[in-house]
Structure formats: structure tokens, C-alpha cells
C-alpha positions in Angstrom: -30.0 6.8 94.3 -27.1 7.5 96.6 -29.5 9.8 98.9 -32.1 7.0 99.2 -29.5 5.1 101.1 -29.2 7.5 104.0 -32.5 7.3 105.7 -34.3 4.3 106.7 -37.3 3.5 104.5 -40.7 2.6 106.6 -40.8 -0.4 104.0 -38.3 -1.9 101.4 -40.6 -4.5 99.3 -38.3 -7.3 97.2 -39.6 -8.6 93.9 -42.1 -6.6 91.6 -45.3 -8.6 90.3 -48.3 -8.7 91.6 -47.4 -9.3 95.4 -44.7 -6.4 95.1 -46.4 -3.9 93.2 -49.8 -4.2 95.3 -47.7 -4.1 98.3 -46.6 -0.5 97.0 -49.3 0.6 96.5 -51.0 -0.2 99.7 -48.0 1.1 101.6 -48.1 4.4 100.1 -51.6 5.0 100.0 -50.9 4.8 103.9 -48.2 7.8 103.6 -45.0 5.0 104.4 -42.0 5.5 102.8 -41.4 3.0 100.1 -38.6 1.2 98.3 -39.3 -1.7 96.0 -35.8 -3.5 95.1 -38.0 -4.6 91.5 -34.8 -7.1 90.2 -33.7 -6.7 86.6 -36.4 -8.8 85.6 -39.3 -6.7 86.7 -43.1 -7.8 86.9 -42.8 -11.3 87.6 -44.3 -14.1 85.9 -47.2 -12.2 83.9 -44.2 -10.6 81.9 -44.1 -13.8 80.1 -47.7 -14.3 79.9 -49.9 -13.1 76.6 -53.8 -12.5 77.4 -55.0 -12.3 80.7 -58.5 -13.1 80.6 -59.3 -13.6 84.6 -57.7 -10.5 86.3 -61.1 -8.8 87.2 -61.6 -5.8 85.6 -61.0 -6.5 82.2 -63.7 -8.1 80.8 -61.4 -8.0 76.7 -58.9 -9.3 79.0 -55.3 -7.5 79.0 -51.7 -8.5 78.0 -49.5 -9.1 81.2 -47.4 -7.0 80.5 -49.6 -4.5 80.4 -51.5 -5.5 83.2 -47.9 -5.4 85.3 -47.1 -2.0 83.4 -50.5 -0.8 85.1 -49.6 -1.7 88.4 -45.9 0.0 88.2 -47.2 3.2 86.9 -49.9 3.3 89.7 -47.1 2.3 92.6 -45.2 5.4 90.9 -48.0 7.7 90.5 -48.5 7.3 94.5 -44.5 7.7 95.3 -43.2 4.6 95.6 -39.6 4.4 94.7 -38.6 1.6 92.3 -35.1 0.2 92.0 -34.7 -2.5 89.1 -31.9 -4.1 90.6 -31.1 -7.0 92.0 -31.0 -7.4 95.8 -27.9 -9.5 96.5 -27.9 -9.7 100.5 -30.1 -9.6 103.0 -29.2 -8.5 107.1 -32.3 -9.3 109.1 -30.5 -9.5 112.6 -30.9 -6.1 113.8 -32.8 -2.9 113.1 -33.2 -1.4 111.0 -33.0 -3.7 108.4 -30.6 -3.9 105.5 -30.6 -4.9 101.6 -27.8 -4.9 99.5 -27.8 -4.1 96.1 -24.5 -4.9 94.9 -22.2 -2.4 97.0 -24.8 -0.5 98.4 -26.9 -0.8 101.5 -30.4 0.3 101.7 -32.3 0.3 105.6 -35.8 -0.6 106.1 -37.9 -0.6 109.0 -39.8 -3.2 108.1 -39.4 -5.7 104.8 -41.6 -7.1 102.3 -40.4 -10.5 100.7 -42.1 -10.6 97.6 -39.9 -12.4 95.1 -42.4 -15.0 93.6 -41.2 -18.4 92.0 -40.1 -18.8 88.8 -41.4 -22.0 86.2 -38.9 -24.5 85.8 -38.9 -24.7 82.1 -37.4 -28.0 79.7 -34.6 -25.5 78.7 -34.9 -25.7 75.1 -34.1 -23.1 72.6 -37.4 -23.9 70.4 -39.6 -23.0 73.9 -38.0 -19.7 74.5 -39.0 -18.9 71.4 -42.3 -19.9 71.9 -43.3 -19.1 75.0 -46.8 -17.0 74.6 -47.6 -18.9 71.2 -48.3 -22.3 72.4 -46.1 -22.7 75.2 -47.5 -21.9 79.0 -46.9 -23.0 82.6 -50.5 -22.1 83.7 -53.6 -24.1 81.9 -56.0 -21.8 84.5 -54.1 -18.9 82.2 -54.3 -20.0 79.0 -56.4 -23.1 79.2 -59.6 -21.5 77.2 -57.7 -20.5 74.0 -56.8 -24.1 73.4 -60.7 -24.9 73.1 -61.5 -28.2 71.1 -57.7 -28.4 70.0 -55.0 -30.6 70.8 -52.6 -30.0 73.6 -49.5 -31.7 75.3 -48.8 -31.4 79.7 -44.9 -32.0 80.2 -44.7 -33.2 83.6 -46.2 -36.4 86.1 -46.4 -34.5 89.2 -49.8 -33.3 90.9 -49.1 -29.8 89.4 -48.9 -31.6 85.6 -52.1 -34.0 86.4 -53.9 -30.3 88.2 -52.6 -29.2 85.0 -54.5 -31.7 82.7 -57.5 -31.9 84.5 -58.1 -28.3 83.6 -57.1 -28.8 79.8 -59.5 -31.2 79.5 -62.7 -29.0 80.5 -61.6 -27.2 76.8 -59.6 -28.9 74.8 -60.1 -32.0 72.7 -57.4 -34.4 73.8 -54.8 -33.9 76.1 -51.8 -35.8 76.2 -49.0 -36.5 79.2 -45.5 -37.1 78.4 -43.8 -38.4 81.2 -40.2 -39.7 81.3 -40.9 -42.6 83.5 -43.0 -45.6 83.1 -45.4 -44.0 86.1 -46.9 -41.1 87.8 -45.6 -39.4 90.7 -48.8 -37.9 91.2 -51.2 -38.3 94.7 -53.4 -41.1 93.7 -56.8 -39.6 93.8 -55.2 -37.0 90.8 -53.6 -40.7 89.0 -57.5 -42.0 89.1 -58.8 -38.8 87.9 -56.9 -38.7 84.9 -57.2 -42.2 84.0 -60.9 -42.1 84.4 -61.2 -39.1 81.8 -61.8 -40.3 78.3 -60.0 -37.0 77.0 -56.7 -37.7 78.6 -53.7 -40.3 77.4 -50.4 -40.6 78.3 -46.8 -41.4 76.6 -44.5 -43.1 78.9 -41.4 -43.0 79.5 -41.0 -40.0 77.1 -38.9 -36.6 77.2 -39.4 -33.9 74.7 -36.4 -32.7 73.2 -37.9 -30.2 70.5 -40.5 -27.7 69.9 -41.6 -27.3 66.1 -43.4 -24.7 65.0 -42.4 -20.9 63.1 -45.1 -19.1 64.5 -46.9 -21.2 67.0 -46.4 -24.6 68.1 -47.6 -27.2 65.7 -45.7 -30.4 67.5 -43.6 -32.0 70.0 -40.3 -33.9 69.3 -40.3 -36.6 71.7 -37.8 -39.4 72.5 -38.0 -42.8 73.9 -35.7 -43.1 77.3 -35.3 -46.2 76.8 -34.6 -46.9 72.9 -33.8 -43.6 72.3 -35.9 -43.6 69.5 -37.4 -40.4 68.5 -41.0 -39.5 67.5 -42.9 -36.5 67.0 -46.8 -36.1 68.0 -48.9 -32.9 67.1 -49.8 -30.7 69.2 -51.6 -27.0 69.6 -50.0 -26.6 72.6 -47.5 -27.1 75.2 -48.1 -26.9 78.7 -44.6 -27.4 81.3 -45.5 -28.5 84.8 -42.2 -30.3 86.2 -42.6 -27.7 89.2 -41.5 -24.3 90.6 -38.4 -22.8 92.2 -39.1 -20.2 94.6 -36.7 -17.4 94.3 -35.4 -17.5 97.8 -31.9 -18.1 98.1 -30.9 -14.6 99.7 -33.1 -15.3 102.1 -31.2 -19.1 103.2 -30.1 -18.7 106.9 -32.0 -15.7 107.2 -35.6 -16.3 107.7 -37.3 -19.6 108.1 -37.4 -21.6 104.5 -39.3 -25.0 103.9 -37.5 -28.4 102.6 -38.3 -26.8 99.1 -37.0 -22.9 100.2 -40.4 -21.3 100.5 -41.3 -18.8 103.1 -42.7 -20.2 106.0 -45.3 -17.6 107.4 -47.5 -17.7 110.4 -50.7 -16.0 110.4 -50.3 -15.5 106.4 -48.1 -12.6 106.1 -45.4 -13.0 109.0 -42.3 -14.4 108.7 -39.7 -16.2 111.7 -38.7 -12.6 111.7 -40.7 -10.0 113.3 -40.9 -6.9 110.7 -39.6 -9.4 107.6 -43.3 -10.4 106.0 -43.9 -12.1 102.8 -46.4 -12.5 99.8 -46.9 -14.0 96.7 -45.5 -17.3 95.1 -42.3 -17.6 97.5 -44.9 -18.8 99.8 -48.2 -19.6 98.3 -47.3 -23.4 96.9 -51.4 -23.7 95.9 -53.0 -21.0 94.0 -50.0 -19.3 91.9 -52.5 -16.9 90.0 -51.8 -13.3 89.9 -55.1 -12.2 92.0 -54.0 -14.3 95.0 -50.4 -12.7 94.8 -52.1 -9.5 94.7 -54.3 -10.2 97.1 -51.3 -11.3 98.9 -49.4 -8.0 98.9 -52.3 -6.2 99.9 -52.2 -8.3 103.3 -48.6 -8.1 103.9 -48.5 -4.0 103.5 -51.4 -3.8 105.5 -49.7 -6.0 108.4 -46.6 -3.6 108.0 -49.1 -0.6 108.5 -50.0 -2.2 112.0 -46.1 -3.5 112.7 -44.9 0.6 112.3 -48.0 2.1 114.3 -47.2 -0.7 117.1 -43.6 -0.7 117.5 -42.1 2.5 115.2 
């Protein structure tokens, strides 16, 4: 790895799901050099995801892993270099630019920032274990394989109403636990959900356990107030309290939102020229792995036009 450190690369790319890899694979195709810094945690999100039933292409659907295996070994098969490390510093003031990885420095001409967001998640033991058997941040993921059954959203923001809303086109009854006695939710979502018949909520609730061997069979909840604890069956558990984009290298060095997203201008540049970004670090809507994809595929094609214009 030390000789990938002496030349400038036409494009490091930072993060390794969707955005990232697709990013690769564009850049290559277009003969740059390429360096994707993957983290130690490689494919992103659709690591933790089971079946992925609305990637196109797959009409059986595919496991993401798999699916993020596939787009790896084709970002390999074109020469992309892969580094499953994490990037711990970031110099953006002066060219070319420069990544650290721990005590080495890698130069780029140009940078992809494709680092996604990750779920926050309750913390609990029980929904580690779980996760993929009943437990999901993404009802447009999973949603259709909780048809006709019961199903519990963990959250009252507009993501956990957007959240229930979907449920609710395929499952039988959908429940909201929410810790306070209110929503925190836009109000056109708030009178959406209370006009559907299918949706109820439990106030001023927090779930402290998962229960379930195989699959999840119930919530433990308890009261905030009383303390009292109760538990309410469930098929499935869907947490939407809200994303963290993984940004924080990035802090002082290219323009972040209130919330430390990317701010991009003209959907792929960043406050930096040559730094561009993709994926979930920016996109605070959509969060699906086609739009990351989709994503990627715009940034590497800007970077093809940055290089031919000013390298």
C-alpha cells in the first residue's frame, strides 16, 4: 500500500456503498485512477439489510450483502483500488488533495465524499440481535414482508410518521410508540396518521426490550411517566428517531448543514472545488440505495469534467 501513496490518484472516493462503489465504477470505466478509502465497515447500510426486493434488476430480489458484494467485485474487476480503512483526516486547502489513514497520507486530484449516514438505533442488545428478523430502519425496504401482520414505528418525527404511512399500505395495524405525550411531526403527516384507521399510537412510551429468539414476537415498553412496564406484540420493529450523517472529518473543512450534511450546489459540488459528494451524507429525502447509486454515478461523472477542465 506504501506505493499507492506516492502518486496522486485522479480520484480518492470516501465511504463504500452504493454512492462509493458506483462512483468507482464510473471513474474507472473513464480510465481515472481510483482510490476508494471503503472504512472498516464496508458497503454501507445494505450490509445490514436482508432481501432487497426494489434494486432493479433482480426481479427474486437479492440479499444486501450480496447486492454490495456485486458492486465491489465489479469496482475491482475495472481497477479500482480499495482500502478498508478508515479515513481519519481530511486536507482540502491546497492541491492536490490529501486523506489520512491513520499515519499515512494519500493525494487526490479530485475527492469523492461518499460516506452515507448511519440509523440511529435504540441501542439495545435484543435489536442487534435482531436486526434483519423483524427489526429495520426502512419500511420502503422491508415494508412488503410485513403484509397483513402486526408492526411497531419507534419514533414521532416526520421520518417515523413517513415511516407508518408506508406500513400501513401492507400491514394490518401499525402502532407508534412515542416517548412524549405528542408528535413532533409536520402537521399535514400528524393528520395523515390520525385519519388512517390502521394506525394507533402509545404515548408517552419508550421501548426498553426486544423479545423474540428467532424473530421479533414483541416490544417491552415502559411508561415515562409511571415507569410501569408493558409489553405489546409485534411482527415487527421499525426505528425511525433519525439519521447521523457520517461527516465529522469533514467539520471545518467543507460546508456542513445545522445537522452536518454536505451542502452541494448543483447536486454533486461541494464549497470546495474538486471535493464532490453523493449519497446519504447529503440526500436528507430519498435514503434508498438506487438514489445513492444514482448519486455516485453523478459525482464521478462531474469529476470526469473537473480533470478534463482543469488537470
Amino acid at each position: 500500500m506504501r506505493l499507492l501513496e506516492k502518486t496522486p490518484f485522479d480520484v480518492i472516493i470516501i465511504g463504500s456503498g452504493p454512492a462509493g462503489l458506483t462512483a468507482a465504477i464510473y471513474s474507472t470505466r473513464a480510465k481515472l485512477s481510483t482510490l476508494v478509502i471503503g472504512g472498516l465497515s464496508w458497503g454501507g447500510q445494505l450490509m445490514l439489510t436482508s432481501e432487497v426486493e426494489n434494486f432493479p434488476g433482480f426481479p427474486r430480489g437479492i440479499l444486501g450483502p450480496d447486492l454490495m458484494a456485486n458492486m465491489r467485485a465489479q469496482a475491482e474487476s475495472l481497477g479500482a483500488k480499495m482500502l478498508f480503512e478508515e479515513a481519519t483526516a481530511v486536507d482540502f486547502s491546497s492541491h492536490p488533495f490529501k486523506i489520512n489513514v491513520g499515519d499515512r497520507v494519500f493525494q487526490a486530484k479530485a475527492v469523492i465524499v461518499a460516506t452515507g449516514a448511519s440509523t440511529k438505533w435504540l441501542g439495545l442488545p435484543s435489536e442487534a440481535r435482531l436486526r434483519g428478523r423483524g427489526v429495520s430502519a426502512c419500511a420502503t425496504c422491508d415494508a412488503p414482508f410485513f403484509r397483513e401482520k402486526k408492526v411497531v414505528v419507534v419514533g414521532g418525527g416526520d421520518t417515523a410518521l413517513d415511516e407508518a404511512l408506508a406500513l400501513s399500505k401492507h400491514a394490518r395495524e401499525v402502532t407508534i410508540v412515542h416517548r412524549r405525550d405528542q408528535l413532533r411531526a409536520s402537521q399535514i403527516l400528524q393528520d395523515r396518521v390520525f385519519e388512517n384507521k390502521k394506525i394507533n399510537c402509545v404515548w408517552n412510551s419508550v421501548v426498553v426490550d426486544i423479545l423474540g429468539k428467532d424473530r421479533v414476537e414483541a416490544v417491552k415498553l415502559k411508561d415515562a411517566a409511571t415507569g410501569q412496564e408493558s409489553t405489546l406484540a409485534t411482527d415487527a420493529v421499525f426505528v425511525a428517531i433519525g439519521y447521523s450523517p457520517n461527516t465529522g472529518i469533514f467539520r471545518g473543512k467543507i460546508d456542513l448543514d445545522e445537522n452536518g450534511y454536505v451542502v452541494a450546489r448543483d447536486l454533486t459540488r461541494t464549497s470546495v472545488d474538486g471535493v464532490f459528494v453523493a449519497g446519504d451524507n447529503q440526500d436528507k429525502r430519498y435514503k434508498q440505495a438506487i438514489t445513492a447509486a444514482g448519486a455516485g454515478c453523478r459525482a464521478a461523472l462531474d469529476v470526469v469534467e473537473y480533470l478534463q477542465q482543469h488537470h
